[in-house]
Every structure is written in C-alpha cells, then in structure tokens.
C-alpha positions as CSV (number, residue, x, y, z in Angstrom):
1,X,0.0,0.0,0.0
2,X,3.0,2.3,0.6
3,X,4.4,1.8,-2.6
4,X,0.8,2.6,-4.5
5,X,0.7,5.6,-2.4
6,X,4.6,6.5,-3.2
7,X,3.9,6.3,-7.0
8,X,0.6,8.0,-6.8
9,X,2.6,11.1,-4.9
10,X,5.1,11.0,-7.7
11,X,2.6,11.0,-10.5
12,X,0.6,14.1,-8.5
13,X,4.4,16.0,-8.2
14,X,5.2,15.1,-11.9
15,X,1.1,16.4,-13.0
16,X,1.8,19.6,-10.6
17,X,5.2,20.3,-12.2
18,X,3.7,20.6,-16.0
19,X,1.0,22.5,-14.9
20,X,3.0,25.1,-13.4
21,X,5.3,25.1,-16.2
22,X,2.7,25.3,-18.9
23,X,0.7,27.9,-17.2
24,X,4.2,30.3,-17.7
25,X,3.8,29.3,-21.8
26,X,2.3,32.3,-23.9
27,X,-1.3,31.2,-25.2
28,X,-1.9,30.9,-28.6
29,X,-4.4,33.5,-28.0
30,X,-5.9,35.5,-30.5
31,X,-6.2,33.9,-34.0
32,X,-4.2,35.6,-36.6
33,X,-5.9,37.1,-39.9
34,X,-5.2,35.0,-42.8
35,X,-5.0,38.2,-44.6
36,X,-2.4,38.7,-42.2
37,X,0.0,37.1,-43.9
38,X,-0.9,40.1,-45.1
39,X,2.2,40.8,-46.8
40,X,3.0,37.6,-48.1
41,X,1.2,39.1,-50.9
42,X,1.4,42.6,-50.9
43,X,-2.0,44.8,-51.1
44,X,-1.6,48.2,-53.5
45,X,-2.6,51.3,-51.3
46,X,-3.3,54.7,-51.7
47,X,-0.3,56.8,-52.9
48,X,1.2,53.5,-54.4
49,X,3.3,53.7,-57.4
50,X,2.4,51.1,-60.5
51,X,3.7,50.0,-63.5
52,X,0.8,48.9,-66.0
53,X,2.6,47.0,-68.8
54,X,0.4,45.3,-71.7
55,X,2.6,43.4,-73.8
56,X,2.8,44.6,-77.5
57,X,0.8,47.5,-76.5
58,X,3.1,50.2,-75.1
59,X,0.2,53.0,-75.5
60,X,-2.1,51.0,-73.4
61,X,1.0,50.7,-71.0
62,X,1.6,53.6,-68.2
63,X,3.0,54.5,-64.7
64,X,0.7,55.4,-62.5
65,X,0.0,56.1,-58.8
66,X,-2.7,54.8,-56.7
67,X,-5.9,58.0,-56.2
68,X,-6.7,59.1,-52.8
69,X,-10.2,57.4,-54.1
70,X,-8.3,54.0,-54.2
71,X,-8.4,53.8,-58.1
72,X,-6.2,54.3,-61.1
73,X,-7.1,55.3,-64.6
74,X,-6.2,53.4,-68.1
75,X,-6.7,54.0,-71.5
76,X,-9.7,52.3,-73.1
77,X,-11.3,51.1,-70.0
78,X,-11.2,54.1,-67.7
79,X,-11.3,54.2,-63.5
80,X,-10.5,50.8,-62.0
81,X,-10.2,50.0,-58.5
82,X,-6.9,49.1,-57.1
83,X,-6.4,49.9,-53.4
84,X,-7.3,46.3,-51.7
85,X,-5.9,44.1,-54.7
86,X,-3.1,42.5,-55.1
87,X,-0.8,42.7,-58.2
88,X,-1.4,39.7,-59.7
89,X,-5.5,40.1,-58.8
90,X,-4.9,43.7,-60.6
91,X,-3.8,42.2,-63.7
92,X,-6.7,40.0,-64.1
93,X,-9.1,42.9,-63.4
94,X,-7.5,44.7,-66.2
95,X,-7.5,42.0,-68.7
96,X,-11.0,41.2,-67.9
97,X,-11.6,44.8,-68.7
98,X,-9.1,45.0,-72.0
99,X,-10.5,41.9,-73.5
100,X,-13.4,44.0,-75.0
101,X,-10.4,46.1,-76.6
102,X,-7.4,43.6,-77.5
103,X,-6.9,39.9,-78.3
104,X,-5.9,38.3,-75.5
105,X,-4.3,40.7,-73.7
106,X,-1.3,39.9,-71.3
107,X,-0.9,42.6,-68.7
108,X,1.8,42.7,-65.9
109,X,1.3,44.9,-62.7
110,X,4.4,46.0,-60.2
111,X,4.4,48.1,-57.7
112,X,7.1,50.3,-58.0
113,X,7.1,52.3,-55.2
114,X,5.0,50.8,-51.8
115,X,4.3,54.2,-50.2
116,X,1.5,52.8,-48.1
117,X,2.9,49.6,-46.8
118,X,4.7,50.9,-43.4
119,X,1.0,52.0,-42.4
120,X,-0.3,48.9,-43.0
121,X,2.8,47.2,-41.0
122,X,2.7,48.7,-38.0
123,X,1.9,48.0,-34.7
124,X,0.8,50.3,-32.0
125,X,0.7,50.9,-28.1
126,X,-1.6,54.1,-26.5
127,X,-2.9,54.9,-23.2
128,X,-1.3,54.6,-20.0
129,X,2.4,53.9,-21.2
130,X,5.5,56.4,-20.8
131,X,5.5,56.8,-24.6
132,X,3.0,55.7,-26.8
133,X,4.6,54.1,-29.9
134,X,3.5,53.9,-33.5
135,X,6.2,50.9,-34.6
136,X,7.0,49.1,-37.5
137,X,5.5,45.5,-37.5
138,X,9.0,42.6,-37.1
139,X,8.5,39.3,-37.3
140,X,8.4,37.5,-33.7
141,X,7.3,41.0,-31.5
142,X,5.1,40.3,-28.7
143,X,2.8,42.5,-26.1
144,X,6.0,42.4,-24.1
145,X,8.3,43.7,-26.8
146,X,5.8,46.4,-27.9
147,X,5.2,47.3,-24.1
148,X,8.7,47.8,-23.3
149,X,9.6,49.9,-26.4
150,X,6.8,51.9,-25.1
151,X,9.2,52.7,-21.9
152,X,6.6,50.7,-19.3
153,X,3.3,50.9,-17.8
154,X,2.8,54.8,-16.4
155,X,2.1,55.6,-12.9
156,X,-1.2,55.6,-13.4
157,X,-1.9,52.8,-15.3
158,X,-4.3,50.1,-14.6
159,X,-2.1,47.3,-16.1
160,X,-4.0,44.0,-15.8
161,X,-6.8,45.4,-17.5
162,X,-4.9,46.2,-20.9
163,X,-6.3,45.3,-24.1
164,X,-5.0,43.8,-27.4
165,X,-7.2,44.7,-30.6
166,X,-6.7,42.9,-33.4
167,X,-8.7,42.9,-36.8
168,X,-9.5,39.5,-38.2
169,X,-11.0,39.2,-41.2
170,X,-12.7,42.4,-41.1
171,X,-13.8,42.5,-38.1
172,X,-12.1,43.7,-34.8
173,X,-11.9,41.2,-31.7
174,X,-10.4,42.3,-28.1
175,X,-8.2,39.9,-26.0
176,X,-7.5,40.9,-22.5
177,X,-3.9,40.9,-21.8
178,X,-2.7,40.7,-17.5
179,X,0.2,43.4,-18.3
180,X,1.2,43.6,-14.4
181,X,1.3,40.3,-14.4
182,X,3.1,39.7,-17.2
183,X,5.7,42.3,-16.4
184,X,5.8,41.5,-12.2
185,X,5.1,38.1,-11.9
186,X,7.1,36.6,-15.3
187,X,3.1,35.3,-16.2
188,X,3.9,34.8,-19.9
189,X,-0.1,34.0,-20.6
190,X,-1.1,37.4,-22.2
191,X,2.4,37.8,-23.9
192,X,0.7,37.2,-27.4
193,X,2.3,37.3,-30.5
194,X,1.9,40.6,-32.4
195,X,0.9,40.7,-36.2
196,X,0.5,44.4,-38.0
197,X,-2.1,46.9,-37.2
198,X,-2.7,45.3,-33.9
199,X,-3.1,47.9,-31.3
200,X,-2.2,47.4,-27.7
201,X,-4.5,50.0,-25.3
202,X,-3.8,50.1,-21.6
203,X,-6.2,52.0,-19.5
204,X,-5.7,54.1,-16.8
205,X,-6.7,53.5,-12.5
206,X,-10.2,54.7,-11.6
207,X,-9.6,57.1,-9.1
C-alpha cells in the first residue's frame, strides 16, 4: 500500500510540475488574420506607385500612382479600382476589362514604389504607457516587446486590464492581456504574438 501511495505522490508532483510550467507558456491566444500574412502578398494602397505593362501595346502601358479614391485610370477602359488588390489580382481585373479592346491581352502589374505599406505594417501601443509608440510590425514581436519599447506601464496605469485589438477578417476582436502580471510576476499567458495593425491599449486607474 505504501508503494501505491509513493507512486501516486510521484505521478501528483510530476502532474503539478507541467502544470505550473505550462501555465508560464504564452497562449496561442488571439487567432491571426489570414489576410495577415498580409504581406506575403502585398495589397496596392493609396499613394502607391504602379507600372501597367500590356505586352505589345506600349500605349495602353503607363506608370501610375494609386488615387486618394483607391483607383487608377487606363486608357480604353477608364477608373479601376486598385487599393485592396493584389498585383497579380490587378492584372486579371484589367485584362477582364481589356479583352473587350485587344486579343488576348497579357498585362503585368508592379508596384514600383509601396508608399503605403509601413502604415499597414505597424503595430501600436496608446494609453497609460510612458510613450506611446506607432512601430514598424518585425517578425516574432510580442505584447512584451511592444510594451517595453513603449518605456513601461505609467504611474497611473491600470495594467491587468490592458487590451489587445486585433482585426480579423474584417472584423475587430479584443483579448485581454494581464500586463502587471506579465511584467511582475514573469506570467507569460497574455504575452501574445503581435501581427501588424494590432493595437495594444492600456487603461488608466479609476480614481
């Protein structure tokens, strides 16, 4: 019987042990927008830069920059809408459009100059920090990371009741994230991996 209830102790010490070690394991937490890859394909912006190139028809061809409207304008076919797309998805919008015009046209998009892809990488931190921070997005940043650029939780700050928003698939969720307990007590739970435009908002006490 003393054995059984040696084992069982052992068994209860080893349970205990990977508890406590995998409580100090960041979540997976939020999900992560699959347009969040976001820039493993690029999405034209406003104030982009494109080159239009329709093989064998160099007047149909053209540099152009992205409207403040989102759209660019060709010959033949007029306004199209470009903010949103992606290169390749522009071209096929404009051959749609072209093949109306020319025989099988072949059309090749670049973006030549990305003016509007820091805004979309960025990550940011307001509220009750030292110094809120507009960042740009690097792989492998977490809350910690983003908080600690930010110079700390303030005086005043109400730290355990900080928020991570986070768009995902067009719509914006909220995760709660235990700040003074991340940053006091080593409680890795809430230290979620960033992904760009997620804002991190901590709130001040309630006098």
């Amino acid at each position: 019987m003393k054995k059984i209830i040696r084992v069982l102790s052992v068994m209860l010490a080893a349970a205990f042990l990977l508890v406590a070690c995998s409580s100090n394991k960041p979540q997976s937490g939020p999900e992560f927008d699959n347009a969040a890859s976001l820039l493993a394909e690029y999405r034209i912006g406003v104030g982009d830069s494109l080159q239009v190139s329709v093989w064998r028809n160099p007047e149909l061809s053209l540099s152009v920059p992205v409207r403040p409207d989102g759209k660019i304008s060709m010959p033949l076919i007029g306004d199209i809408m470009a903010a949103g797309t992606t290169a390749p998805g522009l071209s096929d919008v404009i051959v749609k459009s072209l093949s109306s015009y020319v025989k099988n046209p072949q059309v090749t998009v670049i973006v030549t100059n990305p003016s509007s892809s820091d805004f979309q990488r960025r990550v940011r931190i307001t509220g009750a920090v030292e110094s809120p921070q507009s960042i740009a997005y690097r792989e492998g940043m977490t809350v910690l990371d983003l908080v600690l650029i930010a110079g700390g939780p303030s005086e005043f700050a109400s730290a355990n009741r900080a928020k991570l928003y986070r768009n995902v698939n067009g719509q914006v969720k909220v995760y709660k994230i235990k700040l003074d307990d991340l940053i006091n007590d080593g409680d890795l739970t809430t230290n979620y991996s960033l992904q760009p435009s997620d804002i991190v908002s901590v709130p001040e006490r309630v006098f």
